[in-house]
C-alpha positions as CSV (number, residue, x, y, z in Angstrom):
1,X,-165.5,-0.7,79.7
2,X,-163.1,2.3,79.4
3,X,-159.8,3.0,78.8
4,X,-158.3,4.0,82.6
5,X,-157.2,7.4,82.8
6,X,-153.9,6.3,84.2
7,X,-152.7,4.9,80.2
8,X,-150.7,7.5,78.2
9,X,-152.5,9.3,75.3
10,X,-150.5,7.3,73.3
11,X,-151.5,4.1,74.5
12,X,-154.8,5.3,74.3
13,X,-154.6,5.6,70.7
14,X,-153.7,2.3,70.2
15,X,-156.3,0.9,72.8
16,X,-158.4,2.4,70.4
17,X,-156.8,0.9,66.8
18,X,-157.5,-2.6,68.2
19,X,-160.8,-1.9,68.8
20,X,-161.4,-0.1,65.7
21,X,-159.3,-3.2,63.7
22,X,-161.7,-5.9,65.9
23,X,-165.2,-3.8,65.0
24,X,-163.6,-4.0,61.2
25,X,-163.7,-7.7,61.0
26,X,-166.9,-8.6,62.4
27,X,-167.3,-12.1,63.6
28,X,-163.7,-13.2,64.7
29,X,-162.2,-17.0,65.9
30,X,-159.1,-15.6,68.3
31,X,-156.7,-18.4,68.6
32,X,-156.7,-18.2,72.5
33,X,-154.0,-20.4,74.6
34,X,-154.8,-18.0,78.0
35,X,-151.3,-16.6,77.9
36,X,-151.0,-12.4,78.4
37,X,-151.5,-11.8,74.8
38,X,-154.0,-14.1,73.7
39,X,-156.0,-13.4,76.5
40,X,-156.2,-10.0,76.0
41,X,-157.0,-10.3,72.7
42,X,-160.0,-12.4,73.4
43,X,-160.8,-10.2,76.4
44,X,-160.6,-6.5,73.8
45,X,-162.6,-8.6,70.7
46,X,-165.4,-9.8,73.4
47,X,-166.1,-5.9,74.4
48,X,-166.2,-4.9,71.0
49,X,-168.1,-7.8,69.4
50,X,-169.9,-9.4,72.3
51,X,-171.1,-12.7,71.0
52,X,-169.6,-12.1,67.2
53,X,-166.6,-13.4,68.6
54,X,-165.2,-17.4,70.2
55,X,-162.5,-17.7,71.7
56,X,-161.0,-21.4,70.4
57,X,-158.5,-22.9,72.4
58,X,-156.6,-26.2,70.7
59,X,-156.3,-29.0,72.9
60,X,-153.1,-31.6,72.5
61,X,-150.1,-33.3,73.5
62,X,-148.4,-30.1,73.6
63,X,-150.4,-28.2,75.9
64,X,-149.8,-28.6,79.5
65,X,-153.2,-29.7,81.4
66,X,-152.2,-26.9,84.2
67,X,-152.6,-24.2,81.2
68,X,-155.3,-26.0,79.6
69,X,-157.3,-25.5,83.1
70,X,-156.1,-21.9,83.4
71,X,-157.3,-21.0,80.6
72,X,-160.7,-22.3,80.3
73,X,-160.6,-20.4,84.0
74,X,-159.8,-17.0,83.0
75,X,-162.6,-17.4,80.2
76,X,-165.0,-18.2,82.6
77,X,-164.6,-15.7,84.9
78,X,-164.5,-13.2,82.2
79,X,-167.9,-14.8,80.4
80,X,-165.6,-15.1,76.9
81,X,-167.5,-17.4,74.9
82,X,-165.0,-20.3,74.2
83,X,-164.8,-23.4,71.9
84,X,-162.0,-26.3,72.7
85,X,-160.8,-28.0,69.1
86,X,-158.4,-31.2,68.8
87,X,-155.5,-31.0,66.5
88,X,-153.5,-33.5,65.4
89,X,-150.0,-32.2,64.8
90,X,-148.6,-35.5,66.6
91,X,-150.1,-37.0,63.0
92,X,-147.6,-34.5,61.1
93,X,-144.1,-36.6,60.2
94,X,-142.7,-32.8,59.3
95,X,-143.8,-32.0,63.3
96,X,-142.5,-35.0,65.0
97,X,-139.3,-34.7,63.5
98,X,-138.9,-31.6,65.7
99,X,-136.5,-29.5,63.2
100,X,-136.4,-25.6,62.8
101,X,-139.7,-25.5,61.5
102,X,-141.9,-27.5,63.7
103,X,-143.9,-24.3,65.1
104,X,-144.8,-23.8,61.2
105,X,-146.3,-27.1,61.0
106,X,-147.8,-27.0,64.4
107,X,-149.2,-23.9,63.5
108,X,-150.0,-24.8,59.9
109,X,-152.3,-27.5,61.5
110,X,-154.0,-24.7,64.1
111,X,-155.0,-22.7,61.6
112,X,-156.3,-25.3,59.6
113,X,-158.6,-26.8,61.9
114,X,-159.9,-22.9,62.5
115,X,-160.4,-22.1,59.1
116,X,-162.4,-25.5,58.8
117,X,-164.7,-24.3,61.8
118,X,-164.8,-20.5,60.7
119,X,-166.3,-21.8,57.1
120,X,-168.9,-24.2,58.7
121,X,-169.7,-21.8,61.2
122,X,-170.0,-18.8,59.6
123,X,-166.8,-16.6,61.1
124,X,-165.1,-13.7,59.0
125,X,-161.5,-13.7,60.0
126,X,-159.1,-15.9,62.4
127,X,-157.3,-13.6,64.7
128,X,-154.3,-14.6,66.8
129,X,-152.1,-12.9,69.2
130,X,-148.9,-12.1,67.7
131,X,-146.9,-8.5,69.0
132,X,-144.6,-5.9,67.8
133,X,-142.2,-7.7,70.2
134,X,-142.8,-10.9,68.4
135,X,-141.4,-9.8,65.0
136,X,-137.6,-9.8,66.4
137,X,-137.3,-13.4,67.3
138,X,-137.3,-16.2,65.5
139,X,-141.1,-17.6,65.1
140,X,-141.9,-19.9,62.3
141,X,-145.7,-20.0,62.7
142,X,-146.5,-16.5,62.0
143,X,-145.1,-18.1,58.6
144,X,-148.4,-20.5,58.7
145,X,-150.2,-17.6,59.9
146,X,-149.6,-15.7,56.6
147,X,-150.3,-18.4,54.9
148,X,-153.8,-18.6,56.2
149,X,-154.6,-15.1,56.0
150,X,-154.9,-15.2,59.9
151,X,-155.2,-11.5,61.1
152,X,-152.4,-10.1,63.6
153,X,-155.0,-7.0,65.7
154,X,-152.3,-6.8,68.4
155,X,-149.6,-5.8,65.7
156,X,-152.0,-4.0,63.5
157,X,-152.6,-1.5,66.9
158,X,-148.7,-1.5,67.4
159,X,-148.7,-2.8,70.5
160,X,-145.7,-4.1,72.1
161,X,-145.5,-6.9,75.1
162,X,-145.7,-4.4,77.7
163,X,-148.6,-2.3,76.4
164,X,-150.5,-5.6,76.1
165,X,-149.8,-6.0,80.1
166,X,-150.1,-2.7,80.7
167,X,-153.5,-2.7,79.4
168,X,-154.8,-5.9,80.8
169,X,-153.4,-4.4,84.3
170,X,-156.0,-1.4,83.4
171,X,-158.7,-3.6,83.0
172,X,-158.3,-5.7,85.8
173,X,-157.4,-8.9,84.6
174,X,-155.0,-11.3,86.6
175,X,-153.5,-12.4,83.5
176,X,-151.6,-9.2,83.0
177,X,-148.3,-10.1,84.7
178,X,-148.5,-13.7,84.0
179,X,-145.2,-15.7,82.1
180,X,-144.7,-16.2,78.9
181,X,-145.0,-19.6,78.2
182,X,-145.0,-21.5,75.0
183,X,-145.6,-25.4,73.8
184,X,-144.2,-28.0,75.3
185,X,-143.0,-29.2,72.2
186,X,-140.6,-25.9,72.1
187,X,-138.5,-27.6,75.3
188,X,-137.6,-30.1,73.2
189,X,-134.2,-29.7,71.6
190,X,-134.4,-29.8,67.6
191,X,-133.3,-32.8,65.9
192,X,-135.1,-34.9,68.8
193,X,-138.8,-36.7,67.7
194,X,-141.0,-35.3,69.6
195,X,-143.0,-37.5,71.9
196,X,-145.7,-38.2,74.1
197,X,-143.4,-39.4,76.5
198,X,-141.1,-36.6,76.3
199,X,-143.8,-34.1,76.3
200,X,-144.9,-35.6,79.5
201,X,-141.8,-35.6,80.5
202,X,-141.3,-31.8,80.6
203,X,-144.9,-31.5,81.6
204,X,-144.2,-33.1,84.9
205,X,-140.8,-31.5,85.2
206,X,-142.2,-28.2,85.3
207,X,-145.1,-28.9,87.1
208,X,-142.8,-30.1,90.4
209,X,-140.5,-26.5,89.6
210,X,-143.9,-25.2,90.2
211,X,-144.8,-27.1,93.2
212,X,-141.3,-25.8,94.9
213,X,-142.3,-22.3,94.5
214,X,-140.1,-21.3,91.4
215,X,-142.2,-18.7,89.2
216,X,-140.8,-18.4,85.6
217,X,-139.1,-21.5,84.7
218,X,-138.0,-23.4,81.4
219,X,-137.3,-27.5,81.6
220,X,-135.3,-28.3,78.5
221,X,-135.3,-31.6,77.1
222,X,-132.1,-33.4,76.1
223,X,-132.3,-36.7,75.7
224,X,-130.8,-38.1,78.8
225,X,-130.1,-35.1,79.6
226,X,-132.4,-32.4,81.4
227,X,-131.4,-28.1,81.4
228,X,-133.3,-26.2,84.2
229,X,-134.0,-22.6,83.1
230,X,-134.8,-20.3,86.0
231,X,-135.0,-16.7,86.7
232,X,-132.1,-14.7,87.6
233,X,-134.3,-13.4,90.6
234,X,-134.9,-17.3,91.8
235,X,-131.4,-18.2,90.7
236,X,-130.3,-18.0,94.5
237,X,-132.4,-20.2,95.7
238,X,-132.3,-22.8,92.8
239,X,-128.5,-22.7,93.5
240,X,-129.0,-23.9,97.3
241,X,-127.5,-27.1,98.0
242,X,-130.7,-28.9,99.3
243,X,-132.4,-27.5,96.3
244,X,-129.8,-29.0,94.2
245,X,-131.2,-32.5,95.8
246,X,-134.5,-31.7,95.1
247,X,-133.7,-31.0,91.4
248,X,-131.5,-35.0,91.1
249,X,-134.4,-36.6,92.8
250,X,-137.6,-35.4,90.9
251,X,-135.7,-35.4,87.4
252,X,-134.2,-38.1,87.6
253,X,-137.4,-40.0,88.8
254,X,-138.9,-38.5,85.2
255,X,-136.4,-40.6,83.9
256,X,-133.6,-38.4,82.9
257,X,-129.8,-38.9,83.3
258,X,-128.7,-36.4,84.0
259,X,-129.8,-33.1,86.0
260,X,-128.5,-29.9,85.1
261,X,-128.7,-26.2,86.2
262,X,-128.5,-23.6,83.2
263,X,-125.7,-20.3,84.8
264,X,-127.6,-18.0,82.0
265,X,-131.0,-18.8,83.3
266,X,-134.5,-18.5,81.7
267,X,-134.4,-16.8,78.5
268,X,-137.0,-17.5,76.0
269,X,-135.9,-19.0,72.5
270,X,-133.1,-20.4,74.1
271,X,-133.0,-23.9,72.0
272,X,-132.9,-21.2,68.9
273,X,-129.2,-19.9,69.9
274,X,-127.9,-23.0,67.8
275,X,-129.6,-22.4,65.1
276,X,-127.7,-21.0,61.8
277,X,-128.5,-18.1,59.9
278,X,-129.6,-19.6,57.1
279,X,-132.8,-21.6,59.0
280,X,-133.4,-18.3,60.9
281,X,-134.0,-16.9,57.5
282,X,-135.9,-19.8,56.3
283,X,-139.0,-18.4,58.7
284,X,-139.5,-14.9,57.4
C-alpha cells in the first residue's frame, strides 16, 4: 500500500527509512502487544516482508485478557501472521519484588523467550516498538533490549508517537488513536511484590472504569489503598457525586480500603515521580 498523499514530505521520508530498515533485516519476530506502536510496527514489517515476518505476542499474568483479545483481533483483520509465547517473569524473584527495575527483568525474560524461538526457527533479528518519544522517560527494558541486540525500526526511522498515529491514521487502521497502555505490573507501586492477586486486582479495576464509559484511565495499586487516574477531559464526570459511589462500591468490592481520586489525573509514568535520580540513572 502507499504512503497517502495527505503525510508531509518529511514524514514521507521516514515512512520510507522503516521500510528500507525492515527490507534490511529480512525475517523479523516484532514483539507485538497490539498497542499504537507495536501494531504499526507489525502492520509496516508485514507489507515489506509478507510472510518473512511473525508477529509474537507474550501471554501472562501481566497482560490484561481485554488487550490480549484486542490484539489477536487487530491481527486478524489485518492477516499479520502471529505467534502467542508464555513467559514466566512471575518465576523471576528480581521481578516479583517489583523495584525500579522490574520492566528490565520483565523484558529481559521477553526477549529471551524470542531469541530462543528466532534461533529454532530460523528469524534474523527481534524487532520491538520503542519511539523517539520513548527515549525521555524512564524505561528500564530498552536496557534488556540492548542487551539482546533487539532492533528499535521505529527509532531507527525517527519517528516520534504522533507520526506513528499519524501514519497508522493513513493507512486505515483503528489502532491509530488508541491509549497508551502498558503492563499491569507497572500499576503497581514499587516496593510492593507483585501478584496474581494484585494483578487481578487492577485488571478488574480497570475493566469496570471501562464499563462506565471512561476512555484513558490508570488504576494504581497501593496496598489497601487504590489511586484512580483519569483524563482531564473525563475529570468532570469522574468528579460527579454519584460517580464518586460508583468508584467506593466497585473498588472496594476488589478488595481495597480505600478509594481514591488522583486531582493531577492520568499521566503515564506516574509511580516513577518518586523515584531518585540515582535509580533513574541506573536504566540508561
Amino acid at each position: 500500500m502507499s504512503t497517502s498523499p495527505e503525510l508531509s514530505s518529511e514524514l514521507q521520508l521516514k515512512k520510507q527509512k522503516l521500510d528500507d530498515f525492515l527490507r534490511s533485516r529480512k525475517r523479523v519476530l516484532v514483539a507485538y502487544s497490539g498497542g499504537v506502536d507495536s501494531a504499526y510496527l507489525a502492520f509496516a514489517a508485514h507489507q515489506v516482508l509478507g510472510g518473512e515476518m511473525l508477529a509474537v505476542l507474550a501471554d501472562s499474568p501481566s497482560l490484561a485478557r481485554s488487550q490480549m483479545q484486542d490484539a489477536l483481533a487487530f491481527a486478524d483483520e489485518q492477516n499479520i501472521p502471529i505467534k502467542v509465547i508464555n513467559t514466566d517473569e512471575m518465576a523471576k524473584p528480581d521481578y516479583v519484588r517489583n523495584d525500579a527495575m522490574r520492566c528490565f527483568h520483565c523484558k529481559d525474560e521477553l526477549f529471551t523467550v524470542m531469541e530462543g524461538f528466532r534461533e529454532q526457527n530460523g528469524y534474523g533479528s527481534v524487532a520491538y516498538g520503542v519511539n523517539v518519544d520513548d527515549q525521555g522517560d524512564f524505561r528500564p527494558g530498552q536496557k534488556a533490549a540492548r542487551n539482546h541486540g533487539v532492533v528499535a525500526p521505529l527509532l531507527e526511522a525517527g519517528l516520534t508517537k504522533q507520526d506513528i498515529r499519524d501514519l497508522a491514521r493513513a493507512e486505515g487502521l483503528r489502532v491509530w488513536q488508541k491509549p497508551a497502555s502498558a503492563c499491569l505490573s507497572s500499576r503497581i507501586e514499587y516496593g510492593r511484590p507483585v501478584t496474581r492477586e494484585s494483578l487481578l486486582q487492577v485488571e478488574q479495576g480497570e475493566e469496570a472504569l471501562r464499563a462506565l464509559g471512561f476512555e484513558q484511565f490508570r488504576v494504581r495499586h497501593h496496598g489497601n489503598l487504590v489511586r484512580i487516574e483519569i483524563s482531564r477531559g473525563e475529570m468532570e464526570r469522574a468528579l460527579q457525586p454519584w460517580m464518586a459511589e460508583e468508584f467506593t462500591k466497585t473498588f472496594k468490592k476488589l478488595g481495597f480500603t480505600y478509594v481514591t481520586l488522583d486531582l493531577e489525573g492520568f499521566r503515564s509514568g506516574s509511580m516513577n515521580a518518586v523515584l531518585p535520580v540515582a535509580i533513574l540513572n541506573k536504566a540508561q
